[in-house]
C-alpha positions as CSV (number, residue, x, y, z in Angstrom):
1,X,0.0,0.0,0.0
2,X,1.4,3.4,-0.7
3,X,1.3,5.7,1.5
4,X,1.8,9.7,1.5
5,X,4.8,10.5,3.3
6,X,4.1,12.5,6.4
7,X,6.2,14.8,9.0
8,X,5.6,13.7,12.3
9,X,6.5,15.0,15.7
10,X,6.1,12.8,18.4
11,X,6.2,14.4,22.3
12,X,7.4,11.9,25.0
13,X,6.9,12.9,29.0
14,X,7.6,9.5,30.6
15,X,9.5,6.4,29.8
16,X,6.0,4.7,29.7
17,X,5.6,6.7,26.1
18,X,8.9,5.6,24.9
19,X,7.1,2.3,24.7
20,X,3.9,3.1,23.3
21,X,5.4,4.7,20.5
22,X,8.5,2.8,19.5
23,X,6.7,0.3,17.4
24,X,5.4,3.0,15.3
25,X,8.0,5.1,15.0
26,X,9.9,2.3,13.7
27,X,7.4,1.5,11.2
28,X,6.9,5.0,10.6
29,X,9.9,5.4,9.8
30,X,10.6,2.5,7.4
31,X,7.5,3.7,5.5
32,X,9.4,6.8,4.7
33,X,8.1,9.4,6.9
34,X,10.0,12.4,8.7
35,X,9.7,11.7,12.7
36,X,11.0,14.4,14.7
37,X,10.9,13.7,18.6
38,X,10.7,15.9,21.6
39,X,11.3,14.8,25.2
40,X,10.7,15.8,29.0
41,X,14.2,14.8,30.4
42,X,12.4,12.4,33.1
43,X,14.1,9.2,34.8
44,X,15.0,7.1,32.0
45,X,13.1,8.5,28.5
46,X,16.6,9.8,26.9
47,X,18.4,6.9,27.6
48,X,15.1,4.7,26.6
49,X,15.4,6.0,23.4
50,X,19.4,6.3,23.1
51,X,19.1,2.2,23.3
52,X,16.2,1.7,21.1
53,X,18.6,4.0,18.6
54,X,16.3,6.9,18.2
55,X,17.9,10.8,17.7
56,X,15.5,13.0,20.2
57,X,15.6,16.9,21.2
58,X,14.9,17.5,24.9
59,X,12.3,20.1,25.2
60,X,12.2,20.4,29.2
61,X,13.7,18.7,32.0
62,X,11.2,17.6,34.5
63,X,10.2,19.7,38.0
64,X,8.3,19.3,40.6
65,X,5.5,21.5,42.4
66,X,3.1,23.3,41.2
67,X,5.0,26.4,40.5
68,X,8.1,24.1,38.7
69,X,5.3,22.6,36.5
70,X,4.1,25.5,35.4
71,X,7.6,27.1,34.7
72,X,8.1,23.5,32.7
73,X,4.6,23.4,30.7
74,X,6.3,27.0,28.9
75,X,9.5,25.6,28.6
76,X,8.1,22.5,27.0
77,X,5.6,24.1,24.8
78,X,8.6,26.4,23.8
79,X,10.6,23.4,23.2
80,X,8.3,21.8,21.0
81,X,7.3,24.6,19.2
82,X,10.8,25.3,17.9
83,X,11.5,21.5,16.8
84,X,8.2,21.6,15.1
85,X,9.0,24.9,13.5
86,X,12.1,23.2,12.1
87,X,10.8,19.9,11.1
88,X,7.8,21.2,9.8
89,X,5.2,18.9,11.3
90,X,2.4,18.4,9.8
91,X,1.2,16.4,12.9
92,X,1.9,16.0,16.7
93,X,1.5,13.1,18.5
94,X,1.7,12.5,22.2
95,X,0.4,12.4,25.8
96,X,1.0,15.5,26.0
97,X,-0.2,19.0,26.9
98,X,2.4,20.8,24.5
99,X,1.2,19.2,21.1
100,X,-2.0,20.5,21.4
101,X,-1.2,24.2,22.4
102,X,1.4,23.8,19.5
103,X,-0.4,22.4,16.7
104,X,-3.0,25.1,17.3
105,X,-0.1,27.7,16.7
106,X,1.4,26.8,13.7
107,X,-1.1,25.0,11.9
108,X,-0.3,21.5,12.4
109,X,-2.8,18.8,13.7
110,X,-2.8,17.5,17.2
111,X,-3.4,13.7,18.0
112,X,-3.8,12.7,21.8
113,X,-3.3,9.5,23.3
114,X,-4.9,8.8,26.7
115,X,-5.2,6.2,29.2
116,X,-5.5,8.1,32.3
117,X,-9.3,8.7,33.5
118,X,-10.4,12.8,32.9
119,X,-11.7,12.5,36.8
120,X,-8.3,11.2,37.5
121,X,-6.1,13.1,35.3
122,X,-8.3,16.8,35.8
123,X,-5.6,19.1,35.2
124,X,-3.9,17.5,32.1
125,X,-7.5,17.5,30.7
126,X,-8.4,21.2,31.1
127,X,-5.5,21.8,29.6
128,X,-5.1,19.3,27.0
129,X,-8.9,17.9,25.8
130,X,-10.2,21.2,24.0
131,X,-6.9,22.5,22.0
132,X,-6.7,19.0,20.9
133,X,-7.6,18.0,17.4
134,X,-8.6,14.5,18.0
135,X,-8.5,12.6,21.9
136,X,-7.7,8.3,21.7
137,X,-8.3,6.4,24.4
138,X,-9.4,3.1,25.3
139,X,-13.6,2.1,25.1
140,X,-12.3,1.0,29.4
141,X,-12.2,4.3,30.3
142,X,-16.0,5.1,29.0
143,X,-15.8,8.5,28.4
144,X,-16.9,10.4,26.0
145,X,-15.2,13.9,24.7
146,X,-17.5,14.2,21.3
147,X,-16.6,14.1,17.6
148,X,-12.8,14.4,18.1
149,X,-13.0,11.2,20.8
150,X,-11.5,7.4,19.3
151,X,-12.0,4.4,21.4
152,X,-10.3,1.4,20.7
153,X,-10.4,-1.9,22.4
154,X,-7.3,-2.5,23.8
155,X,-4.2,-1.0,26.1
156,X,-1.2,1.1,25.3
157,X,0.5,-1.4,27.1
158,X,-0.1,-3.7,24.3
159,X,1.4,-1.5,21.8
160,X,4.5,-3.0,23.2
161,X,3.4,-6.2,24.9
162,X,0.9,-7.6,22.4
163,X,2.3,-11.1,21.4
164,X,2.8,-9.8,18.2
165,X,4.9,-6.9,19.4
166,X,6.9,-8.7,22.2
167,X,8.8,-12.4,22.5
168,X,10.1,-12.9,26.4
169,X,13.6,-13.7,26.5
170,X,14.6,-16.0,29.3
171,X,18.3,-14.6,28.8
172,X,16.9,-12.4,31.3
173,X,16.8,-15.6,34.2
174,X,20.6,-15.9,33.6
175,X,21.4,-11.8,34.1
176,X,19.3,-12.0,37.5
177,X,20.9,-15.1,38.4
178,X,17.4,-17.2,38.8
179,X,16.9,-20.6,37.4
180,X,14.8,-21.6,35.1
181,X,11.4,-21.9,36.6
182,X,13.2,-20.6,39.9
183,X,9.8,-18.5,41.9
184,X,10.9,-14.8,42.0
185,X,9.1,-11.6,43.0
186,X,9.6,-7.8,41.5
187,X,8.2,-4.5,43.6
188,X,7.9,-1.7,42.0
189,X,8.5,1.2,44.2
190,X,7.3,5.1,42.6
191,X,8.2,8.5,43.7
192,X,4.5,10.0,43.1
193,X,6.0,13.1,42.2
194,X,4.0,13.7,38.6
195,X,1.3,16.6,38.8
196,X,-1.9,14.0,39.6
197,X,0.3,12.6,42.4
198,X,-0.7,15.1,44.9
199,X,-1.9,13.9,47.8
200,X,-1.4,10.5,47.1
201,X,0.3,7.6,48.3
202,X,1.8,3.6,48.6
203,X,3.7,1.3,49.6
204,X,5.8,2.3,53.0
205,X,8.7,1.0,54.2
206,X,7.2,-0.9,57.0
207,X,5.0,-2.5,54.3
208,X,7.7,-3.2,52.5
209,X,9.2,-4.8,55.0
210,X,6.2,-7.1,56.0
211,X,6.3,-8.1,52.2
212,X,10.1,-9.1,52.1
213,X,9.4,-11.1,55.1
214,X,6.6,-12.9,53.1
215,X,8.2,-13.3,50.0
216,X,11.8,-13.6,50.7
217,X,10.5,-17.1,52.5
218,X,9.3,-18.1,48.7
219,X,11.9,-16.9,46.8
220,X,14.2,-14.3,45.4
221,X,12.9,-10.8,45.3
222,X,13.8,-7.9,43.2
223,X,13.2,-3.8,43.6
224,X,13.1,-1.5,41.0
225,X,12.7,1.6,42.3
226,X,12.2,5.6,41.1
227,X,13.4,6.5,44.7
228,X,16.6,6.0,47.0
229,X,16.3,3.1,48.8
230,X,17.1,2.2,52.3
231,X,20.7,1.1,53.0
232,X,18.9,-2.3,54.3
233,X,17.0,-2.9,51.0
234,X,19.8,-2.1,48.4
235,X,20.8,-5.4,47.9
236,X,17.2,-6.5,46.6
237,X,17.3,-3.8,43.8
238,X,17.6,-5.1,40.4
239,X,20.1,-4.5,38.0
240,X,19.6,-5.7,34.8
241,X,19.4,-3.3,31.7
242,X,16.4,-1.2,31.1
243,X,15.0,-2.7,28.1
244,X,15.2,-5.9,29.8
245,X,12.4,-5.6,32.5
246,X,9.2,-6.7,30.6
247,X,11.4,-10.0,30.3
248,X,11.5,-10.2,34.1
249,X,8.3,-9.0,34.6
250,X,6.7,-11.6,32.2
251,X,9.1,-14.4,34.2
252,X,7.9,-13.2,37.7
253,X,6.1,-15.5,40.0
254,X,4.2,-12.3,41.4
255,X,4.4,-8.7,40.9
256,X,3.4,-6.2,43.8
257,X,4.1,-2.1,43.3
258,X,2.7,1.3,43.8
259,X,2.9,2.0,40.1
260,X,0.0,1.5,37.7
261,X,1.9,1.4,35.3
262,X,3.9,-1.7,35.9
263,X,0.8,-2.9,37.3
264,X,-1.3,-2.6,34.3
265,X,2.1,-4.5,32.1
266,X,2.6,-7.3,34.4
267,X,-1.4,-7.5,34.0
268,X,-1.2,-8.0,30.5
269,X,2.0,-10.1,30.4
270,X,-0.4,-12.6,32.3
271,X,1.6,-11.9,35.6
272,X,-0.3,-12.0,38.9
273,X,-0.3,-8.6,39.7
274,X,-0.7,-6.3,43.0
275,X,-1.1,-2.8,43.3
276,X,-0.9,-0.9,46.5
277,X,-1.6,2.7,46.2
278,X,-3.9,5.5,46.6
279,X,-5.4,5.2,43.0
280,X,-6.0,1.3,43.6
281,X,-9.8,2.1,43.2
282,X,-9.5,4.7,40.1
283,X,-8.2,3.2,37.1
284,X,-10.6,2.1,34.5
285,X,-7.7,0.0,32.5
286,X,-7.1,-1.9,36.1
287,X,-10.2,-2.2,37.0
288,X,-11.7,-3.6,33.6
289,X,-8.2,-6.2,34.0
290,X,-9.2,-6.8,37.9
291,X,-12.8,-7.7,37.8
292,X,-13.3,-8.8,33.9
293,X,-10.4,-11.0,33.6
294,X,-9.0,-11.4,36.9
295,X,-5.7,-10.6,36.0
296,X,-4.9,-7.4,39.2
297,X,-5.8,-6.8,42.4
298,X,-6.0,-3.0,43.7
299,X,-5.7,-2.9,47.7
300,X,-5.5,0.8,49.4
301,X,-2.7,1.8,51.9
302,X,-5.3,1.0,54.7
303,X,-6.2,-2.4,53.4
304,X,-2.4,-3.7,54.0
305,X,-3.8,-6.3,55.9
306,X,-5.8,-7.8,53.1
307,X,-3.5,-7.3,50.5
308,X,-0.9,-9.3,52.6
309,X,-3.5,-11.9,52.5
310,X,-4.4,-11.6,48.7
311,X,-0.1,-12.1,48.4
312,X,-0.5,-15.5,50.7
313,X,-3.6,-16.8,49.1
314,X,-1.5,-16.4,45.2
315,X,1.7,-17.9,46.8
316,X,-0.6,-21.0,47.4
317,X,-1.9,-21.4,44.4
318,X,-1.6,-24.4,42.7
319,X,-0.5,-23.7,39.0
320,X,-0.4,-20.3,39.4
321,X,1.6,-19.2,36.4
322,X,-0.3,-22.0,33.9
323,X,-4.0,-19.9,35.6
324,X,-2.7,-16.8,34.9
325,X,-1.7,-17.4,31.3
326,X,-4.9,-18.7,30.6
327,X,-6.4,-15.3,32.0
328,X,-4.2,-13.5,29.3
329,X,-5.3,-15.1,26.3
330,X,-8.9,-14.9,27.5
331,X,-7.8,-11.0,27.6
332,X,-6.0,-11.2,24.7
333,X,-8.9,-12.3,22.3
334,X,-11.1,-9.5,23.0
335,X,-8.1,-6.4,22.5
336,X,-6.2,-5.2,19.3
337,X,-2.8,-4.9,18.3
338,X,-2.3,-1.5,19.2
339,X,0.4,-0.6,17.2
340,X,-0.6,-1.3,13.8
341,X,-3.9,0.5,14.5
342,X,-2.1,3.2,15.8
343,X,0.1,3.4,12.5
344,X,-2.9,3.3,10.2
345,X,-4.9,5.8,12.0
346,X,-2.2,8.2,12.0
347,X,-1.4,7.4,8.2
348,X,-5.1,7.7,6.9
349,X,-5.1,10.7,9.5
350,X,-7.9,12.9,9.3
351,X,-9.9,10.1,7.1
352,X,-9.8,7.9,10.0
353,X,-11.2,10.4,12.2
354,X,-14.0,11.1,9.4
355,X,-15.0,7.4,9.3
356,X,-14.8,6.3,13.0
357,X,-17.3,10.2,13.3
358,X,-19.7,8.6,10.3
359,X,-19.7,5.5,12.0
360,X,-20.4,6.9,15.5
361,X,-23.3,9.6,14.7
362,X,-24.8,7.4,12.0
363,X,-27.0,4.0,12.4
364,X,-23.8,1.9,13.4
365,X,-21.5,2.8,16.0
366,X,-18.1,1.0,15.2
367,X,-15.5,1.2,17.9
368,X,-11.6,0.3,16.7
């Protein structure tokens, strides 16, 4: 199929988004078209990219507070505005505030893709939903944001850990040093310093430390961790390189962490998954994964006890892994590949937004 060649600009704020889009890009890119990509200098996205062999411009570097965030959303909208001057993008891509504020200045189309709930994620929304263009986001999340709003059946998690898009390398066993079929644990630990983290909170030390003495009794565990860690918990941090952890993540006998994120990957890697936060209760991806296919389990900080219990009653599972697998496919066979929908919508962009609108306001709703 041919295939107008396009200049894109693609905005990444988290490492999470290095992952959504590197499929694409990739494809993009073979297909001819003119990427140009913009970062906010956070944890690991430059160095993300720097493996997976992309060229990037940073447009920020990430702050904290509500007065460095706003100082940052001008510096990143300044950013991105001057790359996109250069390149001459025809259209932005992102989860991100900037591309929409952008695209409205130069003429340039804005497309926005969302997992985060709008009651969750209120002040990206009032500043994102009505500059953008068009608003994607999974049917989970059932919202609705009018004739500019996709659904599609699936995660952005699976633009990168759809079968099709990932093959688990047990390579990964030997740089941990775990055995095949060896039980092992990963925690994910978060610094809940992004703008909709206000307020909220995880796992503590002392509940990390009721968990290592839980786990460690089972087998090996493993920390990978945004924040400094204790000197007494060093030892359990994991050191493997970056591009490796959705191999250890798929391998792990449980997976327990205050991110969603993680979460929501281990979820769909058909890992037993715990998440101990705040926002245990809030997120329509987890949730639909929790109590439609039983792959998660939310627990908030004052149910400790009971997610304790829910890590006891998986330890003592009988086939745990073989269960859990069985969860994914069931999963699995009601979602899309995300990536190559992504790269057609984007290619047939705004023609794809024109027929899913047809379809949506006419006789037929069809959702992607």
């Amino acid at each position: 199929m041919s295939v107008k060649s396009l200049r894109l600009l693609v905005d990444i704020g988290h490492p999470a988004h290095v992952h959504l889009f590197r499929n694409a890009i990739r494809i993009w890119l073979e297909r001819g078209h003119s990427l140009a990509i913009t970062i906010r200098d956070k944890d690991l996205t430059a160095e993300l990219l720097s493996l997976y062999g992309f060229q990037f411009s940073v447009a920020s570097k990430a702050r904290n507070g509500s007065f460095g965030l706003a100082v940052e959303l001008l510096e990143h909208n300044w950013g991105v505005l001057n790359s996109a001057l250069r390149h001459r993008s025809q259209i932005l891509l992102g989860t991100s505030v900037s591309i929409t504020h952008v695209a409205r200045l130069i003429g340039a189309k804005s497309i926005v893709f969302s997992e985060d709930d709008a009651d969750v994620a209120r002040t990206f929304v009032r500043l994102t939903y009505p500059y953008a263009h068009t608003i994607v986001t999974p049917t989970c999340l059932n919202e609705d944001h009018g004739r500019k709003h996709v659904t599609y059946r699936g995660y952005q998690k699976l633009a990168y850990l759809h079968p099709n898009q990932f093959t688990p390398d047990h390579s990964v066993l030997d740089k941990m040093g775990v055995k095949r079929g060896e039980p092992y644990f990963v925690i994910r630990l978060v610094s809940l310093q992004a703008a909709h983290d206000a307020g909220e909170s995880g796992i503590k030390i002392s509940t990390l430390g009721r968990l290592l003495q839980v786990l460690t009794k089972k087998g090996k565990v493993f920390i990978t961790s945004e924040k400094p860690l204790l000197p007494e918990f060093d030892h359990y941090r994991i050191s493997i390189p970056v591009t490796d952890i959705h191999h250890a993540l798929f391998y792990a006998t449980l997976f327990i962490g205050d991110s969603q994120s993680m979460a929501l990957e281990a979820a769909v890697l058909g890992t037993p998954a715990i998440r101990f936060n705040t926002f245990a209760k809030r997120c329509s991806a987890l949730l639909e994964l929790e109590h439609q296919y039983g792959l998660t389990f939310g627990f908030q900080p004052v149910e400790e006890d009971r997610m304790l219990a829910k890590v006891d009653e998986l330890l003592n599972t009988n086939n745990l892994r073989g269960c859990w697998q069985e969860k994914r496919k069931v999963m699995l066979s009601d979602m899309i590949d995300v990536t190559p929908w992504m790269v057609n919508f984007v290619e047939n962009y705004p023609s794809s937004l024109y027929k899913y609108q047809r379809n949506k306001h006419g006789s037929k709703t069809i959702i992607y």
